[in-house]
Jmol script that loads the backbone (N, CA, C; Angstrom):
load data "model"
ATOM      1  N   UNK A   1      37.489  51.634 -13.423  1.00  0.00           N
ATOM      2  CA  UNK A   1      38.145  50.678 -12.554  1.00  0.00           C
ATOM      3  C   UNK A   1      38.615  51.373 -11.287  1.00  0.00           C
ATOM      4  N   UNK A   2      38.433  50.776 -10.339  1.00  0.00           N
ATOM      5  CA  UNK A   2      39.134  51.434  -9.309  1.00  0.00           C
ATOM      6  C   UNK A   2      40.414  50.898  -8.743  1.00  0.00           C
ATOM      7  N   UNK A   3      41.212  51.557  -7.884  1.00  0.00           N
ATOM      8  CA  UNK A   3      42.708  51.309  -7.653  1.00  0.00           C
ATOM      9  C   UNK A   3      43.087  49.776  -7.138  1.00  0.00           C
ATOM     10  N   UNK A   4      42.197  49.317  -6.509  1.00  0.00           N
ATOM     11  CA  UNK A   4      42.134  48.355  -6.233  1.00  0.00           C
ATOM     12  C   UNK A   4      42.100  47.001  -7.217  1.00  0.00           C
ATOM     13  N   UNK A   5      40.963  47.136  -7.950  1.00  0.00           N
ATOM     14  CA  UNK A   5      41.293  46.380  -8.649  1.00  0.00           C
ATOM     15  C   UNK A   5      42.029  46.582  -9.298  1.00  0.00           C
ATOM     16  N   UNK A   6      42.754  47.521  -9.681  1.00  0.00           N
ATOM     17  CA  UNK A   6      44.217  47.798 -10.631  1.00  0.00           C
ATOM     18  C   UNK A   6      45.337  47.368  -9.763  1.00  0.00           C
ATOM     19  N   UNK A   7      45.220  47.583  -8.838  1.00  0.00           N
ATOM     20  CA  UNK A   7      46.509  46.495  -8.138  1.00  0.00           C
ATOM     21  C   UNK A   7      46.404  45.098  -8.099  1.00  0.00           C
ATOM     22  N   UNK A   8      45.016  44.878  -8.246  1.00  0.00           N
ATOM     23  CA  UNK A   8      44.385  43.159  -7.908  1.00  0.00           C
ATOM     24  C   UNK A   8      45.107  42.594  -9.507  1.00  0.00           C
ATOM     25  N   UNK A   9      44.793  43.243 -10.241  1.00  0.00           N
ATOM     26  CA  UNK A   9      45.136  42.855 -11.685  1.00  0.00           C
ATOM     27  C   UNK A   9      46.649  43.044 -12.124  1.00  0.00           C
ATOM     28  N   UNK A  10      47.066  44.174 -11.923  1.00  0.00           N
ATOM     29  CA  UNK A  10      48.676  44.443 -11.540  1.00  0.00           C
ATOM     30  C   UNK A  10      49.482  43.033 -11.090  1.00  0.00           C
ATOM     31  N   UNK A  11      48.931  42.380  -9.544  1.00  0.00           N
ATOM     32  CA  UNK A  11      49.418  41.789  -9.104  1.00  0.00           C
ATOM     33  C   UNK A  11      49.294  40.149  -9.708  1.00  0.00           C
ATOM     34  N   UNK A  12      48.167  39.889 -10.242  1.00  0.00           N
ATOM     35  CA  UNK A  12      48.031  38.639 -10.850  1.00  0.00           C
ATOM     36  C   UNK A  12      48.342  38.553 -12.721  1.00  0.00           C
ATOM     37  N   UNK A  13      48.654  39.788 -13.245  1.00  0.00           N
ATOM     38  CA  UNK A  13      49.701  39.821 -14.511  1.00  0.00           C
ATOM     39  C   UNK A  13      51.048  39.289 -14.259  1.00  0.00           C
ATOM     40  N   UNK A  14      51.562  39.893 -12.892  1.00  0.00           N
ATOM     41  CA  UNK A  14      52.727  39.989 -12.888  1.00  0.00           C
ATOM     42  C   UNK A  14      53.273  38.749 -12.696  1.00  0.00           C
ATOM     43  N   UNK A  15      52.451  37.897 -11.686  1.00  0.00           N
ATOM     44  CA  UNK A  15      52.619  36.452 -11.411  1.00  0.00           C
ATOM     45  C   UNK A  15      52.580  35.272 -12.831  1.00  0.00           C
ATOM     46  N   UNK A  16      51.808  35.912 -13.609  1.00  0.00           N
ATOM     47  CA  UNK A  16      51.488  35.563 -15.012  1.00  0.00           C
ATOM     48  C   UNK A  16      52.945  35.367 -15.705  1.00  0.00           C
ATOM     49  N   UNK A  17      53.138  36.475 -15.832  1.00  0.00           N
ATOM     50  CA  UNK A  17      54.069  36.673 -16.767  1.00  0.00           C
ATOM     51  C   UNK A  17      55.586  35.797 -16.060  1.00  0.00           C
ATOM     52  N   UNK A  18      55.601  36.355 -14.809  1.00  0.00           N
ATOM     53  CA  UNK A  18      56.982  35.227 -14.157  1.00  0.00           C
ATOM     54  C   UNK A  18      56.432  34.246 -13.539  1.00  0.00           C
ATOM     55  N   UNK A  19      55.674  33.568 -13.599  1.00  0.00           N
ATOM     56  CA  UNK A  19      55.218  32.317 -13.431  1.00  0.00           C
ATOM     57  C   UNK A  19      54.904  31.350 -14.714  1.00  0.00           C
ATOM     58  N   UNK A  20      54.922  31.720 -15.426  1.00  0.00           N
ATOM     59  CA  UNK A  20      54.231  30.994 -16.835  1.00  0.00           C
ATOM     60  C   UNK A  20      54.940  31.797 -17.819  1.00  0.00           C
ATOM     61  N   UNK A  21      56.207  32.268 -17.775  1.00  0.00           N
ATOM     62  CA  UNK A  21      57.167  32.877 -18.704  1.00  0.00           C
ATOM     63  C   UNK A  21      56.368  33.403 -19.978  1.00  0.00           C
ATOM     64  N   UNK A  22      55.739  34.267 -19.898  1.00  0.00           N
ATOM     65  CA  UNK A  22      54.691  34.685 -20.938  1.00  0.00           C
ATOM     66  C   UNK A  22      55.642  35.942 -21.749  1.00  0.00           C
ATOM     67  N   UNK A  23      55.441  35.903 -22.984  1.00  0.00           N
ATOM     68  CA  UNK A  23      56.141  36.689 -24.159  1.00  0.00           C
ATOM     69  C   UNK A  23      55.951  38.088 -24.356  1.00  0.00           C
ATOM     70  N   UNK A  24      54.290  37.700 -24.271  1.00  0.00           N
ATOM     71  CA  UNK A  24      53.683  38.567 -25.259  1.00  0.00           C
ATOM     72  C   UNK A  24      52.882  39.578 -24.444  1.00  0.00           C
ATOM     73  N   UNK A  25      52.620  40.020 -24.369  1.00  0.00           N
ATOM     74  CA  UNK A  25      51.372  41.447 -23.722  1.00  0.00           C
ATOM     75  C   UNK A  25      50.254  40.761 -23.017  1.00  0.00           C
ATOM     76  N   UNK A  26      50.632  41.105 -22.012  1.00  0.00           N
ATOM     77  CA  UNK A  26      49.451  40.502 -20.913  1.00  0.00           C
ATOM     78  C   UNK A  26      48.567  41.817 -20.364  1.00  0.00           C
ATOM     79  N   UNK A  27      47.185  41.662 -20.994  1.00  0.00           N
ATOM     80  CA  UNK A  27      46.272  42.601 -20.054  1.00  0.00           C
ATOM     81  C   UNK A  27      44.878  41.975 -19.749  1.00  0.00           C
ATOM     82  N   UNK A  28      43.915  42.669 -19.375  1.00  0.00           N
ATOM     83  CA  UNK A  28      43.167  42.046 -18.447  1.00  0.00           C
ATOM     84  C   UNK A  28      42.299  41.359 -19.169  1.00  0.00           C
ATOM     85  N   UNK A  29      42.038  41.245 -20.484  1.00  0.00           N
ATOM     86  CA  UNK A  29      41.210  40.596 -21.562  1.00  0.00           C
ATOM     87  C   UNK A  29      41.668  39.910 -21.827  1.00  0.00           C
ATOM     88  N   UNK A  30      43.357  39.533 -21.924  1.00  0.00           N
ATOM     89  CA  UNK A  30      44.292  38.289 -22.671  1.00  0.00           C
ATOM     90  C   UNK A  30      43.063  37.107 -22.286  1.00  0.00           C
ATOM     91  N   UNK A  31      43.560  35.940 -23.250  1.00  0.00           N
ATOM     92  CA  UNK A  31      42.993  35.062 -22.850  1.00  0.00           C
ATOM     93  C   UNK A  31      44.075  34.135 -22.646  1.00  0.00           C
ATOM     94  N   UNK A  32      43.841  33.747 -21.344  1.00  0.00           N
ATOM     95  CA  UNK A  32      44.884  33.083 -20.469  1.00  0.00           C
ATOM     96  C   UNK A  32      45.109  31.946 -21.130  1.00  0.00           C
ATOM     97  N   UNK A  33      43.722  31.131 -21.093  1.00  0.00           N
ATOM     98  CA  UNK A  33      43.611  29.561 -21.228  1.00  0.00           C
ATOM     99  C   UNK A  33      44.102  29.523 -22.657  1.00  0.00           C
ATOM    100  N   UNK A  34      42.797  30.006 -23.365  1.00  0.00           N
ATOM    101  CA  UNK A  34      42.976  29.809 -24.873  1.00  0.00           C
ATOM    102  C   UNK A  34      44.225  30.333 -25.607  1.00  0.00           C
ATOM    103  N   UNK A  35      44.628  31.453 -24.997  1.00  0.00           N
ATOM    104  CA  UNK A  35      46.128  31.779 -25.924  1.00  0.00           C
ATOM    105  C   UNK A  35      47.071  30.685 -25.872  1.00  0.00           C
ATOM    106  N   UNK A  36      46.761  29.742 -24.816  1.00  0.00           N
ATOM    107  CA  UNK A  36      47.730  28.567 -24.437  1.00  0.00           C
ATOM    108  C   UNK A  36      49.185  29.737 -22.991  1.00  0.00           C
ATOM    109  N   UNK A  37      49.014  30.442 -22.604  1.00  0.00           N
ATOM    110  CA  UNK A  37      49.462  31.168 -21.395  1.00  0.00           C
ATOM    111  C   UNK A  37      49.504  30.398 -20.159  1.00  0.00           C
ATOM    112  N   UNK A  38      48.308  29.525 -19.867  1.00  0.00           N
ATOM    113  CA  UNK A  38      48.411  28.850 -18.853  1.00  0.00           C
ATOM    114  C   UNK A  38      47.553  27.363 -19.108  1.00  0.00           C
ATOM    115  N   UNK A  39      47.756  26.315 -18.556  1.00  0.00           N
ATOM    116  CA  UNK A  39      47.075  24.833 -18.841  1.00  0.00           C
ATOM    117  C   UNK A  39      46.336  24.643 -17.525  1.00  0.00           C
ATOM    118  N   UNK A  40      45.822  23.367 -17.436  1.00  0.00           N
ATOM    119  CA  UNK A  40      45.361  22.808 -16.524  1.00  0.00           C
ATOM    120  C   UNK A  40      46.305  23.132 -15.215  1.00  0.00           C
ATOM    121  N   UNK A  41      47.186  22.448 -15.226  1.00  0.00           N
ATOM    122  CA  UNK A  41      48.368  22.685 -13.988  1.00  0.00           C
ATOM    123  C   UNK A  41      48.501  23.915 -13.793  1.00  0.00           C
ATOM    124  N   UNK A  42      48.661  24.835 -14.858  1.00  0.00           N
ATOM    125  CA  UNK A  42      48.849  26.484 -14.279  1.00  0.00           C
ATOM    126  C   UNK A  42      48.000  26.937 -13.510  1.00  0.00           C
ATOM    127  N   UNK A  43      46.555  26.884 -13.932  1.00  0.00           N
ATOM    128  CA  UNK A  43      45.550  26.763 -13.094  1.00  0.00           C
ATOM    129  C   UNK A  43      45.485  26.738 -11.410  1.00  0.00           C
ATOM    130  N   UNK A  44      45.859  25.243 -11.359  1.00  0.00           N
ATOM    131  CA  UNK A  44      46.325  25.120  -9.950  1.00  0.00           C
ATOM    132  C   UNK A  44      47.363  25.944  -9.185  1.00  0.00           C
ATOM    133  N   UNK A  45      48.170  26.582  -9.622  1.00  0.00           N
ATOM    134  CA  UNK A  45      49.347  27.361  -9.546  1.00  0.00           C
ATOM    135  C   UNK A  45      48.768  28.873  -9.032  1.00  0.00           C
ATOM    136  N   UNK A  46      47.433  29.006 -10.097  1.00  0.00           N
ATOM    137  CA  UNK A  46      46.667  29.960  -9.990  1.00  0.00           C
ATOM    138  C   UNK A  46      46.399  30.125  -8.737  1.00  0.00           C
ATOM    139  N   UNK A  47      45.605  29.106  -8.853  1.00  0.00           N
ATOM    140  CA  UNK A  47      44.822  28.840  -7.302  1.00  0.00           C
ATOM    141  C   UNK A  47      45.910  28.783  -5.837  1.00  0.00           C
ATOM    142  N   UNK A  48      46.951  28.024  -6.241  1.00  0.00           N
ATOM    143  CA  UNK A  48      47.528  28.682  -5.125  1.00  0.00           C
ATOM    144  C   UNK A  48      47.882  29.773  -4.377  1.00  0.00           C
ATOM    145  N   UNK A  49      48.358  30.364  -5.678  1.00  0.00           N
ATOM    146  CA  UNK A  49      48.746  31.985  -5.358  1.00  0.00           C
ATOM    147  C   UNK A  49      47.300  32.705  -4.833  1.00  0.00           C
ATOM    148  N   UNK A  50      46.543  32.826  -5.474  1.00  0.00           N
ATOM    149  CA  UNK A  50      45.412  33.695  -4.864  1.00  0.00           C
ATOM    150  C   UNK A  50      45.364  33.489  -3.340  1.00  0.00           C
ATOM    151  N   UNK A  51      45.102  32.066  -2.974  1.00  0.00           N
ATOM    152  CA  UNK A  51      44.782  31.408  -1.869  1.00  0.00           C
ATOM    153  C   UNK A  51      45.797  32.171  -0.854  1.00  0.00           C
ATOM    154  N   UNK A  52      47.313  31.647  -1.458  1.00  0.00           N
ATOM    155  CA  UNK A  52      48.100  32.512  -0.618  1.00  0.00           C
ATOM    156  C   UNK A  52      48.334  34.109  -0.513  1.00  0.00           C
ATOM    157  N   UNK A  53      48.124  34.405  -1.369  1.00  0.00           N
ATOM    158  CA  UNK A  53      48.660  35.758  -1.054  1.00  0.00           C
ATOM    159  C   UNK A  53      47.512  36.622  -1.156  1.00  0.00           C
ATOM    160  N   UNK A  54      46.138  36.407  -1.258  1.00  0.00           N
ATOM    161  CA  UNK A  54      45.182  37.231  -0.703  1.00  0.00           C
ATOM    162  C   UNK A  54      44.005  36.289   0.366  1.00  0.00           C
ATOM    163  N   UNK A  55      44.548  35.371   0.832  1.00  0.00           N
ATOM    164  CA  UNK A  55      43.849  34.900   1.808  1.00  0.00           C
ATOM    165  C   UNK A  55      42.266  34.250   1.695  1.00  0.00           C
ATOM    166  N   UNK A  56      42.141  34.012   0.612  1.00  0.00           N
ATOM    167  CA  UNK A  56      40.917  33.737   0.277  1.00  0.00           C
ATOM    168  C   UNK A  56      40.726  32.012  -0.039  1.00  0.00           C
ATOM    169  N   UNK A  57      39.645  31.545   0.109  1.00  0.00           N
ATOM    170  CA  UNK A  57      39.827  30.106  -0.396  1.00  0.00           C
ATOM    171  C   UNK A  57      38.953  29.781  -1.441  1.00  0.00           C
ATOM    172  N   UNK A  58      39.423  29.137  -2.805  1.00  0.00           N
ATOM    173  CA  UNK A  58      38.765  28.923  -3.911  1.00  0.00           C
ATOM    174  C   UNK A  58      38.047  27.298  -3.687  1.00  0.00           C
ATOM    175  N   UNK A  59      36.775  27.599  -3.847  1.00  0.00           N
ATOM    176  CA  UNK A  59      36.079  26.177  -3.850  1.00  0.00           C
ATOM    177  C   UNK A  59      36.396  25.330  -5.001  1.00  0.00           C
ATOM    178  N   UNK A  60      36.327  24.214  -4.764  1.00  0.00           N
ATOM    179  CA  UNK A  60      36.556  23.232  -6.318  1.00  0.00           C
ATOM    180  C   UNK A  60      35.359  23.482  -7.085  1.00  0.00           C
ATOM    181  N   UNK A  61      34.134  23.936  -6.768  1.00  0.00           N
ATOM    182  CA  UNK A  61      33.084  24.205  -7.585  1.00  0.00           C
ATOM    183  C   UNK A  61      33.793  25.737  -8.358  1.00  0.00           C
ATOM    184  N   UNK A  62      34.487  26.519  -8.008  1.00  0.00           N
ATOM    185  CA  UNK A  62      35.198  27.144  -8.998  1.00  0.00           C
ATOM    186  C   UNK A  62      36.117  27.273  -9.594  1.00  0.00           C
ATOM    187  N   UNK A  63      36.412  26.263  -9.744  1.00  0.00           N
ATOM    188  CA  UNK A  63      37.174  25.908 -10.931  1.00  0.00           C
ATOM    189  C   UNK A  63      36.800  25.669 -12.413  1.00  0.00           C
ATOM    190  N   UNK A  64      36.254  26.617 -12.771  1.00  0.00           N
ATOM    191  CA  UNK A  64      35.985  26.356 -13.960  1.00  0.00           C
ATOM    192  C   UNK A  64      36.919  27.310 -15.519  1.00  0.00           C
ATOM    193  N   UNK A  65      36.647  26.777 -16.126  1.00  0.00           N
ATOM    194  CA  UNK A  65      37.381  27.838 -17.502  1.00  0.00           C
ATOM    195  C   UNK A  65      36.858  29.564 -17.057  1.00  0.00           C
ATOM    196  N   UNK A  66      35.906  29.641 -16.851  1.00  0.00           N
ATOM    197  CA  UNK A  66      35.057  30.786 -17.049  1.00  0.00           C
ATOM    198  C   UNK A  66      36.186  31.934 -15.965  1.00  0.00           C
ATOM    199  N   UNK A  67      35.953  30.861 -15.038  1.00  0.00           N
ATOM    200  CA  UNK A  67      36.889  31.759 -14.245  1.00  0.00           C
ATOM    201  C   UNK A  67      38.495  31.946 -14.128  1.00  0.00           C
ATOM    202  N   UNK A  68      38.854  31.251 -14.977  1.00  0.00           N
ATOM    203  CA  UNK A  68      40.448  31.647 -15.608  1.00  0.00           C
ATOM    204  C   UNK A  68      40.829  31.804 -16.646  1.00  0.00           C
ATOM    205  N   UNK A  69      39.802  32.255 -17.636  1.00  0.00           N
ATOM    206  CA  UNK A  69      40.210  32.762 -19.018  1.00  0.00           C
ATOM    207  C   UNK A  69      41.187  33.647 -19.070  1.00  0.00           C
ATOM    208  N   UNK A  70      40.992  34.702 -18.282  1.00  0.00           N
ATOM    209  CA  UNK A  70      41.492  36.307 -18.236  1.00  0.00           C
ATOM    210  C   UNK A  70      41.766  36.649 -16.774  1.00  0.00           C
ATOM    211  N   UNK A  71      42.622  37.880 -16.947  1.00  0.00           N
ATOM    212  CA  UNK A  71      42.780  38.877 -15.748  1.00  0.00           C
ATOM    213  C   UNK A  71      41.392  38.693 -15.081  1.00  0.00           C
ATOM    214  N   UNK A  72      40.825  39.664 -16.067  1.00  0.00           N
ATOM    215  CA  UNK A  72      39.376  40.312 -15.756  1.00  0.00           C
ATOM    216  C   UNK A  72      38.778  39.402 -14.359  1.00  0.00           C
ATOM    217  N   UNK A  73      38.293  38.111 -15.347  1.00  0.00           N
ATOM    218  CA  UNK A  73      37.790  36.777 -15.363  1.00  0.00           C
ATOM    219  C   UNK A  73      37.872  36.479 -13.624  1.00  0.00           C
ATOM    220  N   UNK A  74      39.813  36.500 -13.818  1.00  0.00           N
ATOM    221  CA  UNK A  74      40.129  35.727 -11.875  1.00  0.00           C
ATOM    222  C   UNK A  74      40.009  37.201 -11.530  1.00  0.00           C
ATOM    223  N   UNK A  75      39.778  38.289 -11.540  1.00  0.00           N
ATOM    224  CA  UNK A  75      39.794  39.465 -10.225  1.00  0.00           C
ATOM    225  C   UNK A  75      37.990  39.613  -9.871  1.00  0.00           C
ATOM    226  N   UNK A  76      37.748  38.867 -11.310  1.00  0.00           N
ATOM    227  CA  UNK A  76      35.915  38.637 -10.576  1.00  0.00           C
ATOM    228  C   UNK A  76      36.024  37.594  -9.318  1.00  0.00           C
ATOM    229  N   UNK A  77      36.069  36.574 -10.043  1.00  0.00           N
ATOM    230  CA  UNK A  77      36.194  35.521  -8.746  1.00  0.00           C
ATOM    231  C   UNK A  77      36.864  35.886  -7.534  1.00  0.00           C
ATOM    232  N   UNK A  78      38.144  36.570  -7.752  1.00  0.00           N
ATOM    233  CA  UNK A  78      38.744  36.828  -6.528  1.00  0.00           C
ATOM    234  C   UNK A  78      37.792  38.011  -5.256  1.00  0.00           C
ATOM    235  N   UNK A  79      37.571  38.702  -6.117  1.00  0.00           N
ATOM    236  CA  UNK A  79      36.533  39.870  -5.513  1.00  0.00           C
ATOM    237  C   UNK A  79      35.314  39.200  -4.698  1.00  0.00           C
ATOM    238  N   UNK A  80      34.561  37.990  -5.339  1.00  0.00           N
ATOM    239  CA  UNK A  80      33.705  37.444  -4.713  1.00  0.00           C
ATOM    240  C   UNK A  80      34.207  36.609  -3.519  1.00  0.00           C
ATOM    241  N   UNK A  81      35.431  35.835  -3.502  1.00  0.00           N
ATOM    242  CA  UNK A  81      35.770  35.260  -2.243  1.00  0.00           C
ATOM    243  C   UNK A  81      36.255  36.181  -1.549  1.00  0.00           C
ATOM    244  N   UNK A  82      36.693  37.682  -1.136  1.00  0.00           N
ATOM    245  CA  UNK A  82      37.563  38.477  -0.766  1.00  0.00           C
ATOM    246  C   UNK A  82      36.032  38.855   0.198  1.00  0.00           C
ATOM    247  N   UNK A  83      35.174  39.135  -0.479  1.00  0.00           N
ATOM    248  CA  UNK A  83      33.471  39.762   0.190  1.00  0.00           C
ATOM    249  C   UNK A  83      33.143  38.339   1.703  1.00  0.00           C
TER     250      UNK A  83
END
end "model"
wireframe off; spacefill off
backbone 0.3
color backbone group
């Protein structure tokens, strides 16, 4: 991994965890959706934050599960709108 994405992931745990009051151990495999961590609405929440605070804009064509299962999951997507 490089530093980057360790801050990219750093930074969208952290929002995780105080945004969606999360308990339990958040790393980049958690599964967001399915652990029940975040819902539909969190999602959007998701999407805001990225939007805002790395400047990027998420299409409604990505919105899908795939891309908010996990850490991992949104620092892919994010990486591709960031290019």
């Amino acid at each position: 991994m490089t530093d980057r994405t360790d801050q990219l992931e750093n930074e969208i745990i952290t929002f995780v965890r105080n945004e969606f009051e999360a308990t339990g151990e958040i790393e980049r495999n958690t599964q967001l959706i399915a652990d029940g961590i975040v819902d539909s609405i969190g999602v959007l929440r998701l999407v805001r934050f990225l939007e805002d605070r790395f400047g990027v804009q998420i299409d409604p064509q990505d919105l899908v599960l795939e891309n908010f299962a996990s850490v991992k999951a949104i620092v892919n997507l994010l990486r591709k709108r960031m290019n």
